[in-house]
N, CA, C and O atoms as a DFTB+ gen file, in Angstrom:
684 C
 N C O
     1  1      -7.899      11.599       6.140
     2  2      -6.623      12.274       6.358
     3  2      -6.373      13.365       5.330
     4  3      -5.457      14.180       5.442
     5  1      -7.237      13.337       4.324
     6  2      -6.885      14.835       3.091
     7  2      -7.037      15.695       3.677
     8  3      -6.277      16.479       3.107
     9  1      -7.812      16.645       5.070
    10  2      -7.542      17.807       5.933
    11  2      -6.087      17.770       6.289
    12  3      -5.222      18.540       5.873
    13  1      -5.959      16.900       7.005
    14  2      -4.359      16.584       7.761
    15  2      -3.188      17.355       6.582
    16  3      -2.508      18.376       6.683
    17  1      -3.365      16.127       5.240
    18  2      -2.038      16.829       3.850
    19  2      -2.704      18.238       3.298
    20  3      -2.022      19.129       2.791
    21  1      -4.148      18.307       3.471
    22  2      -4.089      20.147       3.090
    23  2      -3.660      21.015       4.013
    24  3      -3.067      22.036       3.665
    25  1      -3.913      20.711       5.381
    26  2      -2.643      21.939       6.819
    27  2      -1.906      21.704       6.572
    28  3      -1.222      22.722       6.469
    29  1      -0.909      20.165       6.112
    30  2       0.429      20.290       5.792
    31  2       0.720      21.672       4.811
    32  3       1.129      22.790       5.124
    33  1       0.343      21.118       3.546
    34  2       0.578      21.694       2.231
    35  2       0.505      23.624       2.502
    36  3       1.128      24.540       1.965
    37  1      -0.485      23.602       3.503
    38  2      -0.707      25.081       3.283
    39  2       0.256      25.761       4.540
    40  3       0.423      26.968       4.710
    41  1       0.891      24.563       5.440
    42  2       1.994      25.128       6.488
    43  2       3.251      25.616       5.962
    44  3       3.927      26.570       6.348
    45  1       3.537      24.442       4.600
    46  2       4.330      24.556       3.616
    47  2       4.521      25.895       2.485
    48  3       5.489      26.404       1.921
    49  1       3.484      26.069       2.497
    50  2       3.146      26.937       1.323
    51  2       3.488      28.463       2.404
    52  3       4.193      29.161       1.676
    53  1       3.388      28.844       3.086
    54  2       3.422      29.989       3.742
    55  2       4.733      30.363       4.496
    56  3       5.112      31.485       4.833
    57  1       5.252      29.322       4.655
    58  2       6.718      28.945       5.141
    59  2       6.749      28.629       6.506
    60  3       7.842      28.491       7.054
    61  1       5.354      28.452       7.342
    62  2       5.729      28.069       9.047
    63  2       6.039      26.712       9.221
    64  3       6.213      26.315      10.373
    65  1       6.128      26.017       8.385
    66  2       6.706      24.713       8.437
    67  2       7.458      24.352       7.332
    68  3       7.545      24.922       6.244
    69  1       8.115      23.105       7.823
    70  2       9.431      22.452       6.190
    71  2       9.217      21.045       6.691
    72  3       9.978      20.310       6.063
    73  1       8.671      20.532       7.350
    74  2       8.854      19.121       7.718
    75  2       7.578      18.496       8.318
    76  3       6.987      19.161       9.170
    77  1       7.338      17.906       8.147
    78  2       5.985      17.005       9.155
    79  2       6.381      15.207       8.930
    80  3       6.918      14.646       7.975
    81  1       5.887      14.680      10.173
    82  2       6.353      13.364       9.782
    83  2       5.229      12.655      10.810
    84  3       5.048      13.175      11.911
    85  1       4.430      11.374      10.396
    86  2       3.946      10.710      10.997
    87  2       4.511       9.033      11.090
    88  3       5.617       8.768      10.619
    89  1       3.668       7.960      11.723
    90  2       3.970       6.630      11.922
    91  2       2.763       6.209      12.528
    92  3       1.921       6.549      13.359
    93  1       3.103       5.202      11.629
    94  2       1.843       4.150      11.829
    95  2       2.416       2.563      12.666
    96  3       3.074       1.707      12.075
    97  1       1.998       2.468      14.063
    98  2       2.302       1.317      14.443
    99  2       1.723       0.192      15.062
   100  3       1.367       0.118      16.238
   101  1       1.616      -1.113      13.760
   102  2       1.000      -1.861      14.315
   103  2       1.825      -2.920      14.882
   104  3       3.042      -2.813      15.032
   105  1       1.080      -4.029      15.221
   106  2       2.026      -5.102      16.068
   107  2       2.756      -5.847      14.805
   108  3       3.958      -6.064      14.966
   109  1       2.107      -6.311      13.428
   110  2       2.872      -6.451      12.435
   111  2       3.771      -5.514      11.196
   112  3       4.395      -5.893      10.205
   113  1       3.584      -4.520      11.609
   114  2       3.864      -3.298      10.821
   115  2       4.096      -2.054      11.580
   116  3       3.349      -1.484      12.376
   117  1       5.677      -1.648      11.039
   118  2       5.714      -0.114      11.257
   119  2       6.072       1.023      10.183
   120  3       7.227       1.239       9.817
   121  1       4.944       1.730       9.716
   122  2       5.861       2.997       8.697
   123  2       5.755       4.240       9.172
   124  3       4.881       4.927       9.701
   125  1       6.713       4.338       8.892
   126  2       7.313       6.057       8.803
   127  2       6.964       6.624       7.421
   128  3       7.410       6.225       6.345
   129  1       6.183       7.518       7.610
   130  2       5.831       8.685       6.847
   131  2       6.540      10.087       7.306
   132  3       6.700      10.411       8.482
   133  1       6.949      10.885       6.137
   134  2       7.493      12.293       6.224
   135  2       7.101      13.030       5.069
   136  3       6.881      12.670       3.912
   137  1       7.061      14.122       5.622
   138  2       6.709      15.494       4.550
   139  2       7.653      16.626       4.283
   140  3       7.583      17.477       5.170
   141  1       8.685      16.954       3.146
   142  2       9.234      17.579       3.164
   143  2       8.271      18.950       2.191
   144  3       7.301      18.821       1.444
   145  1       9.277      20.593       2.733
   146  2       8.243      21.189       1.689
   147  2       9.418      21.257       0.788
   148  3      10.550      21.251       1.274
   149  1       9.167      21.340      -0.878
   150  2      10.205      21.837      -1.359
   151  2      10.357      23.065      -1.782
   152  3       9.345      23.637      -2.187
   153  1      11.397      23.642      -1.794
   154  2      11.489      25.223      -2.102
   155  2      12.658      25.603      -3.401
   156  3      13.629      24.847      -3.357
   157  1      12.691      26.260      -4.114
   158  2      13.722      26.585      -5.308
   159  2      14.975      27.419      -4.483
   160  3      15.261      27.168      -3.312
   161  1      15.516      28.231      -5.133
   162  2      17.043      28.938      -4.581
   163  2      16.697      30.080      -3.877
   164  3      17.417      30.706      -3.099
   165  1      15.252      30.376      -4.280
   166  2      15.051      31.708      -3.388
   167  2      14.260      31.831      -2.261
   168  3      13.842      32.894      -1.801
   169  1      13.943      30.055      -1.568
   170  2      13.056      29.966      -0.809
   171  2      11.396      29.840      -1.327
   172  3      10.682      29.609      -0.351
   173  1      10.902      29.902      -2.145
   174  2       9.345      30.000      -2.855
   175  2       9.519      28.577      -2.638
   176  3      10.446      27.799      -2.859
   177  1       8.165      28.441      -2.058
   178  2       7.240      26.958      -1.954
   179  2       7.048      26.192      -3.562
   180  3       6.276      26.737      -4.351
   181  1       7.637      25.175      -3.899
   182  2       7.385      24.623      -5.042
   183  2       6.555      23.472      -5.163
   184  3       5.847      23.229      -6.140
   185  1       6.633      22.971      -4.431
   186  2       5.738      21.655      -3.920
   187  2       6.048      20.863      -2.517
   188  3       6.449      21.404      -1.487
   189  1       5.753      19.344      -2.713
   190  2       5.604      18.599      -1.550
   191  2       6.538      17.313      -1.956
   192  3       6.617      16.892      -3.110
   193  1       7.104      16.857      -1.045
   194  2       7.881      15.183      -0.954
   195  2       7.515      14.648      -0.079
   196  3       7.829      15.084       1.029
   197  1       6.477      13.166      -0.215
   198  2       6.054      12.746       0.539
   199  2       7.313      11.239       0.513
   200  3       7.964      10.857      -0.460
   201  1       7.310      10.812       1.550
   202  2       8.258       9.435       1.708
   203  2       7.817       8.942       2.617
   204  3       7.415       9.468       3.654
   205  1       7.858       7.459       2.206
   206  2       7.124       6.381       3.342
   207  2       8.149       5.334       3.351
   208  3       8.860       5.135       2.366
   209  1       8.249       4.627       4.489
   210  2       9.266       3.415       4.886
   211  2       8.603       2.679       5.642
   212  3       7.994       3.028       6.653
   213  1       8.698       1.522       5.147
   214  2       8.585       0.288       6.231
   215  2       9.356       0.173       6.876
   216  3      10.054      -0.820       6.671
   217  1       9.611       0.774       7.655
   218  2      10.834       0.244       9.260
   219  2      10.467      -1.160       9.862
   220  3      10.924      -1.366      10.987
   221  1       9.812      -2.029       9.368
   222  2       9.382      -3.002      10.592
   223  2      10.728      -3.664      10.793
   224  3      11.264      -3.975      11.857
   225  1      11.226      -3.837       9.378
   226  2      12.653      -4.959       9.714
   227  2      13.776      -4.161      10.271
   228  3      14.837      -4.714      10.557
   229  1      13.547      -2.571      10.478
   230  2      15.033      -2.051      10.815
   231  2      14.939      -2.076      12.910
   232  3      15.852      -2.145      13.732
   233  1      13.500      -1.990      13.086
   234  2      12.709      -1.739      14.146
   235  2      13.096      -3.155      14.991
   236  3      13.036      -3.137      16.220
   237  1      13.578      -4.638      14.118
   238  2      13.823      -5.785      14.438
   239  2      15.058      -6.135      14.883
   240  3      15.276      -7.203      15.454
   241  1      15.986      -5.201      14.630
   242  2      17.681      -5.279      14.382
   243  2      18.174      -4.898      16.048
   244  3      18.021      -3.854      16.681
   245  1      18.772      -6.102      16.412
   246  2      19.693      -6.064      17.404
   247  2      21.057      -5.943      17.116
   248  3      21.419      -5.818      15.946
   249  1      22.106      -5.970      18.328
   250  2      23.276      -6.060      17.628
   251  2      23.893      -4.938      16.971
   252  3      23.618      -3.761      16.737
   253  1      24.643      -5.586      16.802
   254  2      25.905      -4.809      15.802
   255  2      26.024      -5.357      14.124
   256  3      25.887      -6.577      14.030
   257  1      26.196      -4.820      13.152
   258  2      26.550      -5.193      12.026
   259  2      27.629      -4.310      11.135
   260  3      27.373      -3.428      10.315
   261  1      28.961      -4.839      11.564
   262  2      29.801      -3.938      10.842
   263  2      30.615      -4.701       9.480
   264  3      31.535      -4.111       8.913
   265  1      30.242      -5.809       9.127
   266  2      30.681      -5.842       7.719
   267  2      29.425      -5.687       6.846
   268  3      28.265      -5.486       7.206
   269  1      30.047      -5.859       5.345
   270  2      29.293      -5.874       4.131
   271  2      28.516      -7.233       3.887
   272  3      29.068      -8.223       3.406
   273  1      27.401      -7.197       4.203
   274  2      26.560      -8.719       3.467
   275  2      25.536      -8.267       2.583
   276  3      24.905      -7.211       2.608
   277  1      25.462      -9.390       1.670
   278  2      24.655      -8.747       0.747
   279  2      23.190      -9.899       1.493
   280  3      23.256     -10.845       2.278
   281  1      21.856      -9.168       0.715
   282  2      20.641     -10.317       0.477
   283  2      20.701     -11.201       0.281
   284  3      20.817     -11.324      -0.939
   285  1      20.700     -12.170       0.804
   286  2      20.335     -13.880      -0.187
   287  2      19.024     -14.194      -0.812
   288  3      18.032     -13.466      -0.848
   289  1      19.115     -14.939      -1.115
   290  2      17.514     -15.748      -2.437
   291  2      16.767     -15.977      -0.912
   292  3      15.552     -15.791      -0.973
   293  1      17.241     -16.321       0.341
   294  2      16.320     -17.033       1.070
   295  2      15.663     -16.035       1.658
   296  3      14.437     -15.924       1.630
   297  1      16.830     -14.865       2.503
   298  2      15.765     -13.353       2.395
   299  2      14.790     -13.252       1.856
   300  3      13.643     -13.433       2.264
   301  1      15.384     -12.779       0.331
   302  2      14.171     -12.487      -1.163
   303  2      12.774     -13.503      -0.752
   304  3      11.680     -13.144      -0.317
   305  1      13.213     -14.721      -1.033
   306  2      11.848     -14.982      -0.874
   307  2      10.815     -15.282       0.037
   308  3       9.641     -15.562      -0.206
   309  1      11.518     -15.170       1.334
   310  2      10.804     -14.621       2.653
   311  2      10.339     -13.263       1.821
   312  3       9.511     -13.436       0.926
   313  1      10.616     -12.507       1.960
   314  2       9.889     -10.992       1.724
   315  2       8.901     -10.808       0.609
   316  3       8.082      -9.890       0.573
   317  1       9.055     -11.885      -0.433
   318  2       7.501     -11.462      -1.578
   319  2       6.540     -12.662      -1.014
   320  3       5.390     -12.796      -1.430
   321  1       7.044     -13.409      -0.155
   322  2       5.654     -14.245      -0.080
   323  2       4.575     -13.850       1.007
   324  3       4.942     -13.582       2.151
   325  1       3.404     -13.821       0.688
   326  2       2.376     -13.141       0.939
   327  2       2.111     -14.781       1.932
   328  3       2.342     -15.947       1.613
   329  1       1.545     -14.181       3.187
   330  2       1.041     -14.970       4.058
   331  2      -0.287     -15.385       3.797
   332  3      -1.124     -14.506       3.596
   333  1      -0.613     -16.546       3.765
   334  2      -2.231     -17.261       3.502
   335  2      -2.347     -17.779       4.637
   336  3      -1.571     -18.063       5.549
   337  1      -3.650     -17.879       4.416
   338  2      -4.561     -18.358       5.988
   339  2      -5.626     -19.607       4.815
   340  3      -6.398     -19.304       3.906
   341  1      -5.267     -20.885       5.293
   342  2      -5.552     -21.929       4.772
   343  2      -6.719     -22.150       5.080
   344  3      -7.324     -22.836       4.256
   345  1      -7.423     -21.751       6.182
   346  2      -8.769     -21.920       6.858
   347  2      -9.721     -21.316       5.828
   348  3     -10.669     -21.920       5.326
   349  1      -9.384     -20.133       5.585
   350  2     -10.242     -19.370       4.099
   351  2     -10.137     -20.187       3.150
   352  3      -9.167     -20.884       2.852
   353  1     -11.675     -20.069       2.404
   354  2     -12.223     -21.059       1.311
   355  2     -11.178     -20.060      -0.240
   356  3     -10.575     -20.705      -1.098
   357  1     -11.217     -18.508      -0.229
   358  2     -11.126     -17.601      -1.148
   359  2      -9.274     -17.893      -1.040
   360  3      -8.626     -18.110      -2.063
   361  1      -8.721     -17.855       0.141
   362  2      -7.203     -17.957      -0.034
   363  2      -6.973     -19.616      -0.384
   364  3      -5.814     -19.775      -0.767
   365  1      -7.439     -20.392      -0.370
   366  2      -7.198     -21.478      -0.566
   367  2      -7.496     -21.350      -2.329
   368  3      -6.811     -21.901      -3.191
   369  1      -8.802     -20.400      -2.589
   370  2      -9.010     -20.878      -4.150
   371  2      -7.993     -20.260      -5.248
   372  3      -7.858     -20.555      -6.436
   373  1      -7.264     -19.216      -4.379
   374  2      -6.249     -18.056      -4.886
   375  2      -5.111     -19.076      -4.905
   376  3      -4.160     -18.854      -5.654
   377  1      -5.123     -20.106      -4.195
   378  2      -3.662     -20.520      -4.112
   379  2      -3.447     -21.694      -5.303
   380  3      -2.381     -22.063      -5.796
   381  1      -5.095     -22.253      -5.662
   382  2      -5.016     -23.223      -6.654
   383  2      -5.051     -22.980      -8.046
   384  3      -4.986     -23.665      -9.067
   385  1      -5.185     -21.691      -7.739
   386  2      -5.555     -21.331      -9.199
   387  2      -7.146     -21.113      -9.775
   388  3      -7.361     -20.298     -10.672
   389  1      -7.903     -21.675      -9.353
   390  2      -9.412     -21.205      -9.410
   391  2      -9.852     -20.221      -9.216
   392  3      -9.393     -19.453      -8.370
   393  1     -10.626     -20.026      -9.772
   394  2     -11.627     -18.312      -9.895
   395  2     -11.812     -17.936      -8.575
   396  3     -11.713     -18.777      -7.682
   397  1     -12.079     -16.724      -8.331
   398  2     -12.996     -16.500      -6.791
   399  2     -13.765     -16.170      -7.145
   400  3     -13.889     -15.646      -8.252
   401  1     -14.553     -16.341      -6.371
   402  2     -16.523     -15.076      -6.870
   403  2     -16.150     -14.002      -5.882
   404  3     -15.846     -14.028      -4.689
   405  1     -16.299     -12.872      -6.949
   406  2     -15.957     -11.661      -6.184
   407  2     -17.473     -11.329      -5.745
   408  3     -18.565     -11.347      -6.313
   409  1     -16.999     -11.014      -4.438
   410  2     -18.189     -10.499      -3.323
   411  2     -17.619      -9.044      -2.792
   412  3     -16.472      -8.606      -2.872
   413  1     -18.876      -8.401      -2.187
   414  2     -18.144      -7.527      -1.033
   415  2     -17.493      -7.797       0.018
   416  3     -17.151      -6.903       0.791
   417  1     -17.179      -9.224       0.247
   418  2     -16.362      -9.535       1.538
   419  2     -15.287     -10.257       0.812
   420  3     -14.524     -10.900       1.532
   421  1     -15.143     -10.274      -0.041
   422  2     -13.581     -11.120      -0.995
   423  2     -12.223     -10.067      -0.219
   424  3     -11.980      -8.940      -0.649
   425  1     -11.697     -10.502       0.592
   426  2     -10.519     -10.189       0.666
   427  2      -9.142      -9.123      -0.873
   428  3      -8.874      -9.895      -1.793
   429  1      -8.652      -8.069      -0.994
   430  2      -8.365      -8.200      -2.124
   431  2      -7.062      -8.678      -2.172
   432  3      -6.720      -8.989      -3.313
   433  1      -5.897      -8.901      -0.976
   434  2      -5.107      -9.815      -1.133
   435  2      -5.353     -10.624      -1.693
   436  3      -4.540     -10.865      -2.585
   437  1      -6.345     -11.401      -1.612
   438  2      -6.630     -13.016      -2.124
   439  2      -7.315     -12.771      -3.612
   440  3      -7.404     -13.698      -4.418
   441  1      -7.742     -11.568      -3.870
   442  2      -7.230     -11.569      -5.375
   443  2      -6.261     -11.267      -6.062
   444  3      -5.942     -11.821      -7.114
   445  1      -5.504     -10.036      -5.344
   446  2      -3.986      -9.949      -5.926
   447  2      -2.764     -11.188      -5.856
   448  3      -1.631     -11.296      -6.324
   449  1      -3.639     -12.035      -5.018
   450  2      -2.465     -13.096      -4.876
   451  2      -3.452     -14.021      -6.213
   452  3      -2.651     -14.185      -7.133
   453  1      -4.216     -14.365      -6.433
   454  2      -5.102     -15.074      -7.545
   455  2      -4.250     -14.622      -8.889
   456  3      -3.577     -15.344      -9.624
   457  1      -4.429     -13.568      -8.954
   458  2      -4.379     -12.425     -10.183
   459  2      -2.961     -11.535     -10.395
   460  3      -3.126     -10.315     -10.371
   461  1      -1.818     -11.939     -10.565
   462  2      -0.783     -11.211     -10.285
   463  2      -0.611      -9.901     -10.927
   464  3       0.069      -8.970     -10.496
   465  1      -1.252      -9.933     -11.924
   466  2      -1.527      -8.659     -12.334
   467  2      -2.121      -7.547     -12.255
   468  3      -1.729      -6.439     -12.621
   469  1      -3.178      -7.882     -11.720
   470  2      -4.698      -7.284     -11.230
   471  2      -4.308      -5.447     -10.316
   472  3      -4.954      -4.415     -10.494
   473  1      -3.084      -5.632      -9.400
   474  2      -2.995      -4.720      -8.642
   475  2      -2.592      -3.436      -9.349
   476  3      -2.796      -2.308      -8.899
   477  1      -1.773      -3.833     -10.941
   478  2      -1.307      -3.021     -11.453
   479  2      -2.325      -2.636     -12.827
   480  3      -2.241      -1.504     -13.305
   481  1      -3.168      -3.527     -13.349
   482  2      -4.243      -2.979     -14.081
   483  2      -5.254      -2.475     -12.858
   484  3      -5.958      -1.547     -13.257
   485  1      -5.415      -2.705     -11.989
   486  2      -6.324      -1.882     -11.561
   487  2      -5.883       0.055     -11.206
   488  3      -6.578       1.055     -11.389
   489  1      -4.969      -0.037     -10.851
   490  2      -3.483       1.012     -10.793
   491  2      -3.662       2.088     -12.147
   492  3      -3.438       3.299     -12.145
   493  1      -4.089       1.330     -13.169
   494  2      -3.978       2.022     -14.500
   495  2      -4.947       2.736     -14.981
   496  3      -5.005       3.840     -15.523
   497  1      -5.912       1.711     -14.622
   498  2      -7.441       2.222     -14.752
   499  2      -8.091       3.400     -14.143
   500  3      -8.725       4.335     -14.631
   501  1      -7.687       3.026     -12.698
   502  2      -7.789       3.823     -11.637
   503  2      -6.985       4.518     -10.828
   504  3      -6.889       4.041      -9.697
   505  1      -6.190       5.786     -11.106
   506  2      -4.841       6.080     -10.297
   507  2      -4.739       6.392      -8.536
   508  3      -3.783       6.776      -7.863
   509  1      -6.025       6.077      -8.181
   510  2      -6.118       5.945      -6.532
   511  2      -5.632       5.100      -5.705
   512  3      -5.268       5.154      -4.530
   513  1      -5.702       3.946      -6.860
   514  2      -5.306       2.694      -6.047
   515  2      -3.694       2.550      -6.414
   516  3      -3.121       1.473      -6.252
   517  1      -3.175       3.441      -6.800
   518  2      -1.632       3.442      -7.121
   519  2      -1.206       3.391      -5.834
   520  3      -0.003       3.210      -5.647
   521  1      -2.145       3.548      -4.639
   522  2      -1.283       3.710      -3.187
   523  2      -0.846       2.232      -2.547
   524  3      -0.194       2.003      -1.528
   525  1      -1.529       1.172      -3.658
   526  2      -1.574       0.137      -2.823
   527  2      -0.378      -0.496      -2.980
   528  3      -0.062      -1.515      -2.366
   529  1       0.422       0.175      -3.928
   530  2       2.122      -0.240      -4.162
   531  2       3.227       0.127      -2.963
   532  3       4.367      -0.231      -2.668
   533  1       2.005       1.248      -2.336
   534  2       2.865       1.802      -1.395
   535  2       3.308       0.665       0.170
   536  3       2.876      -0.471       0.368
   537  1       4.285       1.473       1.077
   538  2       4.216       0.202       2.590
   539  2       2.604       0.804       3.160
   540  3       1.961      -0.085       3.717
   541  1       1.910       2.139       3.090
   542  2       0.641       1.993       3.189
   543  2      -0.195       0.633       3.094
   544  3      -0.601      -0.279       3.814
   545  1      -0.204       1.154       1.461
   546  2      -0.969       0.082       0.466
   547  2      -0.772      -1.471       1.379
   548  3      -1.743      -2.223       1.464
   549  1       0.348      -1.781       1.923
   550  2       0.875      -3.596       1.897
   551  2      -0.038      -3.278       3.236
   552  3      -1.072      -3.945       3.197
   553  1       0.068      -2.371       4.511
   554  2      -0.479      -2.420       5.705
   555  2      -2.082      -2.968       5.785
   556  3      -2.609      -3.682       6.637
   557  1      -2.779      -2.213       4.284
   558  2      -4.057      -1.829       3.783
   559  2      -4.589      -3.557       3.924
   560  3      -5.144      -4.341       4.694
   561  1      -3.933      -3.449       2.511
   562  2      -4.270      -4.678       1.883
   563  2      -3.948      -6.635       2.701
   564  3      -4.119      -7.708       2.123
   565  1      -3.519      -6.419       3.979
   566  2      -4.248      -7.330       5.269
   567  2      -5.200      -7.411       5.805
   568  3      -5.431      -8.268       6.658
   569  1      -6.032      -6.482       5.408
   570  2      -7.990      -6.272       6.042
   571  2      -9.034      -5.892       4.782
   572  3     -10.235      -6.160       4.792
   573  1      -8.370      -5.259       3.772
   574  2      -9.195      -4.601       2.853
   575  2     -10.069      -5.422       2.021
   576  3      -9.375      -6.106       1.269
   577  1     -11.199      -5.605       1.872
   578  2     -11.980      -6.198       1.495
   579  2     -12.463      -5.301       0.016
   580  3     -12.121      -4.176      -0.347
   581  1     -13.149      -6.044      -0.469
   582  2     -14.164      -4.884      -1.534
   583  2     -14.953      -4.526      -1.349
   584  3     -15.483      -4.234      -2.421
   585  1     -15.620      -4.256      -0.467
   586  2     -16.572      -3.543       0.508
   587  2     -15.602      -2.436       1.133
   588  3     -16.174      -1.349       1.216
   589  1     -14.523      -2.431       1.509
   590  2     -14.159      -1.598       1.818
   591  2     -13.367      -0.316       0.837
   592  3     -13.470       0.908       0.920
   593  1     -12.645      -1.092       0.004
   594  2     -12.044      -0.249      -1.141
   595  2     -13.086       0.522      -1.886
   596  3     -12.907       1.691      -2.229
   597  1     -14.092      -0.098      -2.110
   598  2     -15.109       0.362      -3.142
   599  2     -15.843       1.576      -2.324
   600  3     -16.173       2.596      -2.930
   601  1     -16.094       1.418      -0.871
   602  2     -16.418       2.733      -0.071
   603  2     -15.469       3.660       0.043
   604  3     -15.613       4.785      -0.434
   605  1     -14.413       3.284       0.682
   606  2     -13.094       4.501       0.171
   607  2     -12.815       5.042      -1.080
   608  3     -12.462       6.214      -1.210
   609  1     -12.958       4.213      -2.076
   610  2     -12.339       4.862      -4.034
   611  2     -13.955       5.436      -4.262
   612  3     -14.052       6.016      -5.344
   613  1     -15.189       5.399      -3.506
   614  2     -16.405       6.006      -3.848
   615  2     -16.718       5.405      -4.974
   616  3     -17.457       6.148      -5.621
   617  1     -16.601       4.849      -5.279
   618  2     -17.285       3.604      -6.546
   619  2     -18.000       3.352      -6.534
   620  3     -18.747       3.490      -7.503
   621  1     -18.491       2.555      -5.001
   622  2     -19.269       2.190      -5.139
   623  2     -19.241       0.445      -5.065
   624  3     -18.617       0.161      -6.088
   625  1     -19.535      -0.626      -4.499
   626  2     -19.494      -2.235      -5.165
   627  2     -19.574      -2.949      -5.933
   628  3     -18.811      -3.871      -6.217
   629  1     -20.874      -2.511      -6.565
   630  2     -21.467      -3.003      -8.180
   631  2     -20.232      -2.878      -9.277
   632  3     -19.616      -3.795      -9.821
   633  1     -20.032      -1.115      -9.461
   634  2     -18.621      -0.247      -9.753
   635  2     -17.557      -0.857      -9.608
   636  3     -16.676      -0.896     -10.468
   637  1     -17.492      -1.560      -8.203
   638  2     -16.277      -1.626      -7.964
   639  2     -15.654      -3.293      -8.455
   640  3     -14.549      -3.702      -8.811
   641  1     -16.892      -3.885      -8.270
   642  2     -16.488      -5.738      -8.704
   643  2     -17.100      -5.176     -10.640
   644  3     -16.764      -6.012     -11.479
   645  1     -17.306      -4.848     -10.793
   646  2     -17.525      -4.679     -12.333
   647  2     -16.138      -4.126     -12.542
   648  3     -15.582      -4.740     -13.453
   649  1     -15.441      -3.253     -12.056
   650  2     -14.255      -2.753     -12.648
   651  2     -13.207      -3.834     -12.511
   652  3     -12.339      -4.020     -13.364
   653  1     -13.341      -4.624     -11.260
   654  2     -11.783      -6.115     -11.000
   655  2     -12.522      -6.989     -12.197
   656  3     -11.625      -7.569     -12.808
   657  1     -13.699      -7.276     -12.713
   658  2     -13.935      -8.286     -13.284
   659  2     -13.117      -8.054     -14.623
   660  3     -12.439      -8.943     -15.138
   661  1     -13.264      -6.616     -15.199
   662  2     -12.572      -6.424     -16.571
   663  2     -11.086      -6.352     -16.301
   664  3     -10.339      -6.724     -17.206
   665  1     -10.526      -5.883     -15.075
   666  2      -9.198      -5.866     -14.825
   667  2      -8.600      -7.395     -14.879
   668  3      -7.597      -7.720     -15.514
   669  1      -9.371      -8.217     -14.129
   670  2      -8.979      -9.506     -14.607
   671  2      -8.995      -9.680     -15.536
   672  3      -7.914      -9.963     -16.051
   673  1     -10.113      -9.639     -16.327
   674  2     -10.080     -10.308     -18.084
   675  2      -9.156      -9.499     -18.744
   676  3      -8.688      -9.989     -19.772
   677  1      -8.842      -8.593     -18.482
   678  2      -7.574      -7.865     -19.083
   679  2      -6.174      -7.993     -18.786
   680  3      -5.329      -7.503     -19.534
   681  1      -5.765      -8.858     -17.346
   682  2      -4.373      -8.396     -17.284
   683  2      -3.703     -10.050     -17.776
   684  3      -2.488     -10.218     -17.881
């Protein structure tokens, strides 16, 4: 998709566009992506605003809601808990607390759920994977394996489980 944000950027840059917006929709997930261009007081192209939303829960809403409610704890913790699949040997070892052997087929949910830290030292190390904070990143990281990240970040595997191994021992 870096062709796709360089026609943006350069639709932007010339002034035939101010807006672009895509969506991604799966059966568990929907985001909205948009592109604003930004411009100073005299119109000159200054840069780009990218914004992403998870709509899945607004996409869910029937009804009417015309008073004020706030979140509850039971919301909250519906929404950080990460779904496991008990049948997996690697989500089961993430859930006990035991090591995983990182492979090219290790799930990396099931190390970010192992490793609570891991997503954000790896983040530090490497500023590519800063996307995985994103509602992108959460869509990603339901299939993404290390076989797959390590072909996308061009790392490489070896590269790429050598770099989670120190991110673990570090975070």
């Amino acid at each position: 998709s870096v062709h796709i944000v360089e026609e943006i950027v350069e639709k932007f840059r010339s002034g035939e566009q101010d807006k672009a917006e895509f969506w991604i929709n799966k059966p568990e997930v929907f985001i909205y992506i948009v592109y604003f261009a930004v411009r100073d007081a005299e119109g000159r192209f200054r840069g780009v605003l990218e914004m992403m939303q998870d709509c899945t829960h607004i996409r869910e809403l029937t009804g009417s809601q015309t008073l004020l409610t706030w979140a509850g704890k039971e919301e909250e913790s519906a929404a950080n808990t990460t779904p496991s699949d008990n049948e997996d040997d690697e989500a089961s070892a993430a859930q006990s607390g035991a090591p995983i052997e990182i492979t090219p087929d290790t799930r990396l949910k099931d190390l970010f759920t192992a490793y609570p830290n891991l997503k954000k030292e790896l983040a530090s190390r490497y500023p590519s994977f800063k996307m995985l904070n994103t509602p992108l990143g959460k869509l990603i990281l339901k299939k993404a394996t290390v076989r797959t990240a390590s072909e996308r970040s061009g790392l490489g595997e070896e590269k790429f489980i050598n770099l989670l191994k120190e991110c673990i021992k570090d975070a």
